[in-house]
RODREN-308331 format. One record per residue (C-alpha): residue in three letters; x, y, z. Coordinates in nm, 2 decimals, always signed. Layout:
// residues N
   lodo        x        y        z
    ALA        X        Y        Z
...
This chain:
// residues 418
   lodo        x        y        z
    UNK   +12.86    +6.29   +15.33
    UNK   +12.93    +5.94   +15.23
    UNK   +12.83    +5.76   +14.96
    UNK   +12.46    +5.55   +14.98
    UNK   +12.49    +5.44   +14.64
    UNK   +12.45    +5.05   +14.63
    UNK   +12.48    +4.79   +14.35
    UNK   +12.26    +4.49   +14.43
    UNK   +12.28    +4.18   +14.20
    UNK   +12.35    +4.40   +13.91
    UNK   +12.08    +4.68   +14.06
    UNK   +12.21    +5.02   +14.05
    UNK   +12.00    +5.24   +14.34
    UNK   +12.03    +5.54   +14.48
    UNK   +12.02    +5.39   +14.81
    UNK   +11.96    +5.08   +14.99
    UNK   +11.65    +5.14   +15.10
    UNK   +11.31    +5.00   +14.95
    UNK   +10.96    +4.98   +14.97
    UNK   +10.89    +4.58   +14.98
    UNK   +10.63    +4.45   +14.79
    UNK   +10.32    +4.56   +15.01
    UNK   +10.01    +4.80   +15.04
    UNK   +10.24    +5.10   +15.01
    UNK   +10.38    +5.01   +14.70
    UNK   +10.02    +4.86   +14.56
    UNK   +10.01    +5.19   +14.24
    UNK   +10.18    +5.42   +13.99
    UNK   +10.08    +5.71   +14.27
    UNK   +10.23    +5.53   +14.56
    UNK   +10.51    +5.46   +14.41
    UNK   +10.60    +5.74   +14.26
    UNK   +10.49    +5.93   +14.64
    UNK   +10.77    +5.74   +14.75
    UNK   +11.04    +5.78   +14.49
    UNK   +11.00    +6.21   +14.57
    UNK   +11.00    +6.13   +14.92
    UNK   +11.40    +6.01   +14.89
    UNK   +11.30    +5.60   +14.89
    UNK   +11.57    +5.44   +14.65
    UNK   +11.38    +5.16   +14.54
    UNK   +11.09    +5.00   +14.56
    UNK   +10.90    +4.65   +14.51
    UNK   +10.62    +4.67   +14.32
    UNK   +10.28    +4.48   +14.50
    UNK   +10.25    +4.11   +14.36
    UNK   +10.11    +4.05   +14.05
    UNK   +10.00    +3.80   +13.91
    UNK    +9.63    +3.65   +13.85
    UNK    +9.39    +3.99   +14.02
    UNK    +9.25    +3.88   +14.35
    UNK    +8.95    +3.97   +14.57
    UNK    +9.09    +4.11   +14.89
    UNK    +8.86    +4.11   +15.20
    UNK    +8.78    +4.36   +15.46
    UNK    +8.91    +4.40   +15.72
    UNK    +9.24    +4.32   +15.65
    UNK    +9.47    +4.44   +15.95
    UNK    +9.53    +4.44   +16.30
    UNK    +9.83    +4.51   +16.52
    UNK   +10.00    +4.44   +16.91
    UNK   +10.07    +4.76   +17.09
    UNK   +10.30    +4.69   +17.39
    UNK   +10.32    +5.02   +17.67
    UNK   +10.36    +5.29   +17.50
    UNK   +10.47    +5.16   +17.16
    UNK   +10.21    +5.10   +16.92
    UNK   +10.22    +4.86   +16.60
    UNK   +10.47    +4.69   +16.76
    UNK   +10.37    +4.37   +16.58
    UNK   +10.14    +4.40   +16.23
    UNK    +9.89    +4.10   +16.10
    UNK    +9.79    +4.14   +15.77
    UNK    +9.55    +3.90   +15.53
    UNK    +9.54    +4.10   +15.25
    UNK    +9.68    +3.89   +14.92
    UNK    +9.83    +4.01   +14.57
    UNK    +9.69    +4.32   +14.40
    UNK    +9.33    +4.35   +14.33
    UNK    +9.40    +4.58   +14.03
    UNK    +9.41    +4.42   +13.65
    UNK    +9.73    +4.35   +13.56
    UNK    +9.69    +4.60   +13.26
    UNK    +9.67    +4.86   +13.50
    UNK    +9.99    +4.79   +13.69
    UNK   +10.15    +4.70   +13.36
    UNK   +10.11    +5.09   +13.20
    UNK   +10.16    +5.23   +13.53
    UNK   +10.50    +5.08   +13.61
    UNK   +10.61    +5.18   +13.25
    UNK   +10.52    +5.54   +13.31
    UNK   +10.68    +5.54   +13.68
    UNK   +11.00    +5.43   +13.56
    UNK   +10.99    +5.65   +13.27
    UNK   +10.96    +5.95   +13.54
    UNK   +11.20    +5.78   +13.82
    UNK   +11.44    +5.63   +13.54
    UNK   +11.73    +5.61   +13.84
    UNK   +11.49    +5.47   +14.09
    UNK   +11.48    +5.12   +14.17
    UNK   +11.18    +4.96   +14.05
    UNK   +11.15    +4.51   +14.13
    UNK   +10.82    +4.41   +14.07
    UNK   +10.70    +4.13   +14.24
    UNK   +10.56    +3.81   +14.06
    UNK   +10.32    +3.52   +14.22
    UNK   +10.15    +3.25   +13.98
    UNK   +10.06    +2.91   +13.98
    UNK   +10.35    +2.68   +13.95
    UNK   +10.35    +2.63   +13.55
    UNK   +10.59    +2.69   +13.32
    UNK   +10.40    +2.89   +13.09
    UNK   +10.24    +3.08   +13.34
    UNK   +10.59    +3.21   +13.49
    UNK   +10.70    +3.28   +13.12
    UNK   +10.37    +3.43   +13.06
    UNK   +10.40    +3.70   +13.30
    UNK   +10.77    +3.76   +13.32
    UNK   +10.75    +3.83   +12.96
    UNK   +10.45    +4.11   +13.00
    UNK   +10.67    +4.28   +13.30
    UNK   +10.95    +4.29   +13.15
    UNK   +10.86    +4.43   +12.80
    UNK   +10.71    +4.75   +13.03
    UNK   +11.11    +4.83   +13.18
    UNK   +11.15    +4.68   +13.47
    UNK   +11.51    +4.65   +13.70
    UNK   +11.44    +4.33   +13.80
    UNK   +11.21    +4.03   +13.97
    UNK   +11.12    +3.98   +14.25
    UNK   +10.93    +3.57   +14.29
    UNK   +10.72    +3.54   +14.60
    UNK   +10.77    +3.25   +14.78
    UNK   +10.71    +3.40   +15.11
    UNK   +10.29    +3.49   +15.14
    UNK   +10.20    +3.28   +15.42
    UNK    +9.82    +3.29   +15.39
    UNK    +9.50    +3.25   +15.14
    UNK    +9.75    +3.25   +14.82
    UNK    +9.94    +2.94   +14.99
    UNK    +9.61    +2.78   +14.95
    UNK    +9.57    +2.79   +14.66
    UNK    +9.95    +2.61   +14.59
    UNK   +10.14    +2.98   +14.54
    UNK   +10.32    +3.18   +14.81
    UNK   +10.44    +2.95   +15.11
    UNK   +10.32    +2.63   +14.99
    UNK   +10.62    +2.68   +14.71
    UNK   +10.81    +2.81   +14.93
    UNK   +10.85    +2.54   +15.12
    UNK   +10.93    +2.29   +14.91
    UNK   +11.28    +2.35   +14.80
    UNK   +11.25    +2.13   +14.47
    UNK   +10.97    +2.36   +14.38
    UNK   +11.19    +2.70   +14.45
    UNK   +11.43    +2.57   +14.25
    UNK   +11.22    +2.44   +13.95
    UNK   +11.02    +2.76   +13.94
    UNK   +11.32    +2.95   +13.95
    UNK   +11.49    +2.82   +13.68
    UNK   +11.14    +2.84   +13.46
    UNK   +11.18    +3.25   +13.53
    UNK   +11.55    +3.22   +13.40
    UNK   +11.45    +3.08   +13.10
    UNK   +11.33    +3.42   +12.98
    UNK   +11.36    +3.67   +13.23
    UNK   +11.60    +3.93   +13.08
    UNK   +11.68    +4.08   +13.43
    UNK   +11.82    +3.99   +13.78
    UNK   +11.58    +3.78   +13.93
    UNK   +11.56    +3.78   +14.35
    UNK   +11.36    +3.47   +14.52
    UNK   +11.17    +3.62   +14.80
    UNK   +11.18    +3.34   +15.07
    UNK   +10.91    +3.21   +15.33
    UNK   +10.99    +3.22   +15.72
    UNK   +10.75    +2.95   +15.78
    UNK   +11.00    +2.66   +15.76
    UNK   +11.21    +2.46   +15.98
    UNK   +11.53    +2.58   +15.82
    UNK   +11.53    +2.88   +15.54
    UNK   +11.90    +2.81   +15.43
    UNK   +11.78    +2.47   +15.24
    UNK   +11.53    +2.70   +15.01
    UNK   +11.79    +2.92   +14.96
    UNK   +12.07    +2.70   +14.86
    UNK   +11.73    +2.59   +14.62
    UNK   +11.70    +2.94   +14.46
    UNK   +12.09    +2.94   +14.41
    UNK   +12.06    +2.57   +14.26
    UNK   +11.77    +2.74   +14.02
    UNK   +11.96    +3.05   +13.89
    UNK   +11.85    +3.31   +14.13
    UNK   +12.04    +3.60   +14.12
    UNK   +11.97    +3.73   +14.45
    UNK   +11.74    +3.60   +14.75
    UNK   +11.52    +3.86   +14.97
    UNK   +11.37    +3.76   +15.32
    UNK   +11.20    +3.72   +15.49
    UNK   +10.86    +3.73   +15.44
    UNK   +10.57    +3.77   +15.69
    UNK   +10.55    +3.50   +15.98
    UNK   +10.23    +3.29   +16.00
    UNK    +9.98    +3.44   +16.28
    UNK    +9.71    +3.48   +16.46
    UNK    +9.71    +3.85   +16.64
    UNK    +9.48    +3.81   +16.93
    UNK    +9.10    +3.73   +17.03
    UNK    +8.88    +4.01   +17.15
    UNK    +8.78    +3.93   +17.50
    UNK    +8.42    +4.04   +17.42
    UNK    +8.27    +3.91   +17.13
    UNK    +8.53    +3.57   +17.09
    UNK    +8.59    +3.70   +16.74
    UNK    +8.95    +3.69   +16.65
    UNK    +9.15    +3.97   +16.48
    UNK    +9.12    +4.08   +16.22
    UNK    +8.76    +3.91   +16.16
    UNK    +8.55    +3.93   +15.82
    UNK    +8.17    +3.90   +15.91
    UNK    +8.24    +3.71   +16.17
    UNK    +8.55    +3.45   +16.15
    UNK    +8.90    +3.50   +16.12
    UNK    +9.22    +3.33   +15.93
    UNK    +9.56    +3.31   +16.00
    UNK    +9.81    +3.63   +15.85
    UNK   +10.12    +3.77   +15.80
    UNK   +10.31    +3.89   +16.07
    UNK   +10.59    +4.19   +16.04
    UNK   +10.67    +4.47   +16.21
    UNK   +10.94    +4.56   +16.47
    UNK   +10.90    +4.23   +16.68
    UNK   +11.02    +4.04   +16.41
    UNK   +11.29    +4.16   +16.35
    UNK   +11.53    +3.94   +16.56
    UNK   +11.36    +3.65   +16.38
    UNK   +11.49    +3.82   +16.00
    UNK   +11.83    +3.90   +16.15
    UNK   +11.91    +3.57   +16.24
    UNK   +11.75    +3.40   +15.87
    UNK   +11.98    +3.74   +15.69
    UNK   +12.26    +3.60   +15.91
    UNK   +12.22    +3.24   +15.87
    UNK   +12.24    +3.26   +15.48
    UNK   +12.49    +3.52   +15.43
    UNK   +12.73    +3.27   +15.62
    UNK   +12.65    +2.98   +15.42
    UNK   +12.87    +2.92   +15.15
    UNK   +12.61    +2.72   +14.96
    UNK   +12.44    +3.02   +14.91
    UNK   +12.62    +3.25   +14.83
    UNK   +12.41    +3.52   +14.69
    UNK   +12.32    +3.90   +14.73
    UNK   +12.07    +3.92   +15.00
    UNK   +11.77    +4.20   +15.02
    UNK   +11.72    +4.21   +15.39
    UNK   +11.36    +4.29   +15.57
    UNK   +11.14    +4.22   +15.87
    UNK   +11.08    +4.51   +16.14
    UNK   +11.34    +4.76   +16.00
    UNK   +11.21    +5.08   +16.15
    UNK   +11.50    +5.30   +16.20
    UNK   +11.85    +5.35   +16.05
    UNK   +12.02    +5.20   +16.34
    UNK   +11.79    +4.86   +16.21
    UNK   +11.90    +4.88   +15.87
    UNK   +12.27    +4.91   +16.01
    UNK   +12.21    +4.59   +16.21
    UNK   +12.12    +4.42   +15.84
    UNK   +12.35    +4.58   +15.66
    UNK   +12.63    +4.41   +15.89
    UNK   +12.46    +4.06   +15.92
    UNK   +12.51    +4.06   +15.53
    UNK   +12.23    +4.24   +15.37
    UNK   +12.30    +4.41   +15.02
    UNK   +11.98    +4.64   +14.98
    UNK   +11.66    +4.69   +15.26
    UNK   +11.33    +4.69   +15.23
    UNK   +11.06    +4.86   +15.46
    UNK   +10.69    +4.83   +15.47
    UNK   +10.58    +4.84   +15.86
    UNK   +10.73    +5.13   +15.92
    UNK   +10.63    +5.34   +15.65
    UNK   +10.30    +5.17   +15.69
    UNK   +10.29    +5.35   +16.06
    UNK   +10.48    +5.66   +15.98
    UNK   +10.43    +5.77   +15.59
    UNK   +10.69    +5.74   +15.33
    UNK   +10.88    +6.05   +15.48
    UNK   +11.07    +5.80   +15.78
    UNK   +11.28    +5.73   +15.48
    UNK   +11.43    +6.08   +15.54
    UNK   +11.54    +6.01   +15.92
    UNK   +11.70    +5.65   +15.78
    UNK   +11.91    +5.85   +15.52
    UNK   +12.04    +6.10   +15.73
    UNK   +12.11    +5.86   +16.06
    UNK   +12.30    +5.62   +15.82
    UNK   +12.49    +5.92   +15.65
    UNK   +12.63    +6.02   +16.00
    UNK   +12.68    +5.71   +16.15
    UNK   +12.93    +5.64   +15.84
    UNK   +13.06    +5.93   +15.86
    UNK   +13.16    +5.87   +16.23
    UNK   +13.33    +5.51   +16.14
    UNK   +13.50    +5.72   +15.86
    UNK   +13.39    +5.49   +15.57
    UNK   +13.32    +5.63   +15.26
    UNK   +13.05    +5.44   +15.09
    UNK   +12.79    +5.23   +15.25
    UNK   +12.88    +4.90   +15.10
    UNK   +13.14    +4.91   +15.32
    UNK   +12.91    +4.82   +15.62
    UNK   +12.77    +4.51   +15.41
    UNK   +12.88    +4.17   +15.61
    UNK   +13.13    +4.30   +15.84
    UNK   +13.00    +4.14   +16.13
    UNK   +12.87    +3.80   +15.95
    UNK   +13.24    +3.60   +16.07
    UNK   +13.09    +3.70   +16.39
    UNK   +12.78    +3.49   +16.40
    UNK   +12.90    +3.11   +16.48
    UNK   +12.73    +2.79   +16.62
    UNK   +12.67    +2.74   +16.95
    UNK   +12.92    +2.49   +16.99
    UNK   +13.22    +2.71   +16.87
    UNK   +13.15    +2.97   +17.20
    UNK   +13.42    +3.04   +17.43
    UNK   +13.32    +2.82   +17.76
    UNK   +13.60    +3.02   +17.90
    UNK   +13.50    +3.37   +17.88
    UNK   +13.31    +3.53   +18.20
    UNK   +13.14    +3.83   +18.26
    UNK   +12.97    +3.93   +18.61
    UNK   +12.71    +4.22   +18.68
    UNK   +12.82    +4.51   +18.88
    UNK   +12.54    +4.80   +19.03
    UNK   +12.66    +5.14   +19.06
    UNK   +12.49    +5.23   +19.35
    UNK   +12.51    +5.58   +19.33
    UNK   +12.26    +5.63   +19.00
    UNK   +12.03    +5.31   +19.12
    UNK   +11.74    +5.40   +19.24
    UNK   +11.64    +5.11   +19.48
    UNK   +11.36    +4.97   +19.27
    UNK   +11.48    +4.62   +19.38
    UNK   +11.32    +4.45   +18.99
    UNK   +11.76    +4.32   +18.93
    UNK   +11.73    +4.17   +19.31
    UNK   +11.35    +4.03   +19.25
    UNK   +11.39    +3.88   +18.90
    UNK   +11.78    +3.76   +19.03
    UNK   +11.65    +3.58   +19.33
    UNK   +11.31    +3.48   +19.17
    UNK   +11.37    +3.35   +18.83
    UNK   +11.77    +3.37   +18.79
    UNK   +12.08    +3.23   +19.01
    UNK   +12.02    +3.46   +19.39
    UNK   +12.37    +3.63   +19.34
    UNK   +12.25    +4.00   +19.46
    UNK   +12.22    +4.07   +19.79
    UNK   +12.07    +4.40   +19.99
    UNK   +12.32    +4.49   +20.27
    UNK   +12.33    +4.80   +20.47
    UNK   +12.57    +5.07   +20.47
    UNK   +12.69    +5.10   +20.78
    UNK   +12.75    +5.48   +20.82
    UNK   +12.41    +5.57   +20.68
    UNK   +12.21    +5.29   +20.71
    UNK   +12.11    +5.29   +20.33
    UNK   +12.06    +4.99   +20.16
    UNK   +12.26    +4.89   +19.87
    UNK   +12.28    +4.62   +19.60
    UNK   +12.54    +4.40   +19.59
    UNK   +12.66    +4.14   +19.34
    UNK   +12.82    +3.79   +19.46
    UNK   +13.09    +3.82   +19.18
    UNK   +13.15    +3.43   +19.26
    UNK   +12.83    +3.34   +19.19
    UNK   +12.75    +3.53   +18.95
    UNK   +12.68    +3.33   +18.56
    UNK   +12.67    +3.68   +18.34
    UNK   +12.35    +3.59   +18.25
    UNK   +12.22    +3.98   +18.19
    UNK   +11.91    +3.97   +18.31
    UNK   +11.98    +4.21   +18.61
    UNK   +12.10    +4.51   +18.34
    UNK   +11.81    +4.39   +18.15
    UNK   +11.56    +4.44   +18.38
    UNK   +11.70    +4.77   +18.56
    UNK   +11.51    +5.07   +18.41
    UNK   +11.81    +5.33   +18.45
    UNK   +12.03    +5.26   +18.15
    UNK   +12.41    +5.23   +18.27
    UNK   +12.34    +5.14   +18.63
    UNK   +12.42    +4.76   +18.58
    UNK   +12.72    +4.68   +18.38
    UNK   +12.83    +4.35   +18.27
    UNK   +13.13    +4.38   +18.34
    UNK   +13.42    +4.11   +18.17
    UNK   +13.65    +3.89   +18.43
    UNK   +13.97    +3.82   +18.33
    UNK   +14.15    +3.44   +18.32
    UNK   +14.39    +3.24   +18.25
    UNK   +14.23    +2.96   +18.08
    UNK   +14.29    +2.92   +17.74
    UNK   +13.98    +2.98   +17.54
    UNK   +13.76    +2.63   +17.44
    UNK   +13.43    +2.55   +17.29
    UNK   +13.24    +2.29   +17.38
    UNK   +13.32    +2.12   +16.99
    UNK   +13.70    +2.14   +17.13
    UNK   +13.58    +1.92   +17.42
    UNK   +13.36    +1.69   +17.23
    UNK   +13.72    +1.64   +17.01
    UNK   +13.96    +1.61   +17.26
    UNK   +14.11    +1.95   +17.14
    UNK   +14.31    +2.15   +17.44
């Protein structure tokens, strides 16, 4: 079996997966639930001044048959006194001592008020910080969460405020919610951040019911913006993981999260340059046991790349991701249908000639009379929305074309280059 040990900023875990700082991770009971269920880490559930949390709190987009495909939440920080949390996390990590334990900080953007609370966490034996810069609703109006995280002086001057005490390795959990998440980043780096996590939840409003007007979630009759996670965002968090794990102004360990729901997920952020992962959604919707399915899925998958150790996945595929502008204009692949496994649904023909560039066309056989689909190769752009549409896997492949053009991107062309 290989190796899932990780070493995150400094963090020794068992393995890269985490509870992030959430509901499930809210007590000593939870927590510790988690830690005999195989969970490596976890992120404790913000503390900071005790909230009153409303009810309801949740709602969710199901899509066919896939439920909690998207999650809303507008619950805020813990509810519980901070004394509470304090003994509980000191008798958790006395039981879990080889467990992960981050505990997850939100105050108001003082000083003394970061000091004051970095100090009480850590004096309890903690394995590091975790500063939330990411809570897109009711805390960012009252000046914490987003609203600091979206000022990049302000993640970097509370950042270096926790470094001024904070005895271990401090992560900067980063808000979605902004035009660009590498400039807050670069901020946390410029403050002393030892790692940065993201992303956090995605500002949003689930749905209206068609029946009573009342959006969802509602409390006694109105509705507020939430935090949006689950499986549907993760292509959002994969490209912000990406984006910063090839910036060189960065440069720093990143905790990865945002829709991980299955080990194939986390082996999708471990690539794009995540260090550790953290998972709330999913054990949210399935119970902290998932965590055995992600172990055992990433064992094996190693095992079939023959690589020993699971920090040999983190990055690889980061020199990948590129601009736009450095893409091969040269490079061409065309659909072909193998006729003999489609089923004649017509959806590649209908969404090619409806929405796409009309290169399939039905022609008869001639012996039998049975109509097949056809692919103008000469017309065809490689657009993939044929095999993406077709609901037998395999039946449309995109298939590459060879040339002999030299390969350019369009910043060759704008340079002159040849």
């Amino acid at each position: 079996m290989a190796d899932l040990r990780i070493k995150f900023a400094g963090i020794e875990s068992p393995n890269p997966f985490w509870l992030a700082s959430a509901p499930p991770t809210n007590s000593g009971y939870q927590v510790q639930r988690a830690f005999e269920a195989g969970w490596g880490g976890v992120v404790w559930k913000t503390l900071g001044e005790p909230v009153l949390n409303v009810s309801s709190r949740y709602a969710a987009i199901h899509r066919g048959g896939q439920r909690v495909l998207g999650f809303n939440n507008i619950e805020l920080i813990s509810d519980r006194p901070l004394e509470d949390n304090l003994r509980e996390i000191a008798e958790t990590k006395k039981r879990f001592p080889h467990n992960t334990l981050i505990v997850s900080l939100m105050v108001q953007p003082k000083r003394e008020a970061w000091h004051e609370i970095v100090k009480a966490v850590e004096a309890v034996g903690v394995d590091g910080l975790e500063l939330n810069f990411g809570c897109p609703h009711g805390m960012a109006e009252r000046g914490m969460g987003s609203a600091s995280g979206q000022q990049p002086d302000m993640v970097r001057q509370q950042t270096e405020w926790v470094k001024e005490v904070a005895q271990t390795p401090v992560i900067v959990k980063l808000t979605p919610n902004i035009t660009d998440i590498r400039f807050t980043a670069r901020a946390a780096r410029q403050g002393g951040a030892d790692a940065v996590s993201m992303i956090n939840t995605i500002n949003s409003l689930m749905g209206v019911d068609l029946d009573s007007w009342l959006p969802y979630p509602h409390v006694d009759g109105k509705g507020a913006h939430g935090g949006y996670c689950g499986p549907a965002v993760k292509p959002i968090a994969l490209n912000m993981v990406a984006e910063c794990a090839r910036d060189s102004r960065i440069a720093l360990p990143i905790s990865g999260m945002g829709g991980i729901s299955n080990w194939q997920d986390a082996v999708e952020f471990l690539l794009m340059g995540a260090g550790s992962l953290q998972v709330c959604t999913a054990a949210m919707h399935h119970g902290f046991r998932i965590v055995e399915d992600m172990k055992d899925g990433l064992n094996h998958y190693l095992d079939q790349k023959g690589l020993p150790s699971v920090m040999d996945l983190v990055g690889k595929s980061v020199a990948t991701y590129s601009d736009w502008g450095d893409l091969n204009l040269n490079y061409k692949v065309v659909a072909r249908i193998n006729n003999d496994t489609c089923i004649n649904c017509n959806k590649c023909y209908i969404s090619c000639e409806d929405t796409s560039h009309q290169c399939i066309d039905r022609v008869r056989e001639p012996d039998t009379g049975r109509e097949l689909l056809v692919v103008r190769e000469d017309d065809c752009v490689g657009c993939n929305l044929c095999s993406i549409v077709c609901p037998v896997d395999g039946t449309i492949q995109m298939v590459e074309i060879p040339t002999e053009k030299q390969p350019q991107s369009w910043n060759q062309l704008q340079s002159g280059v040849k």
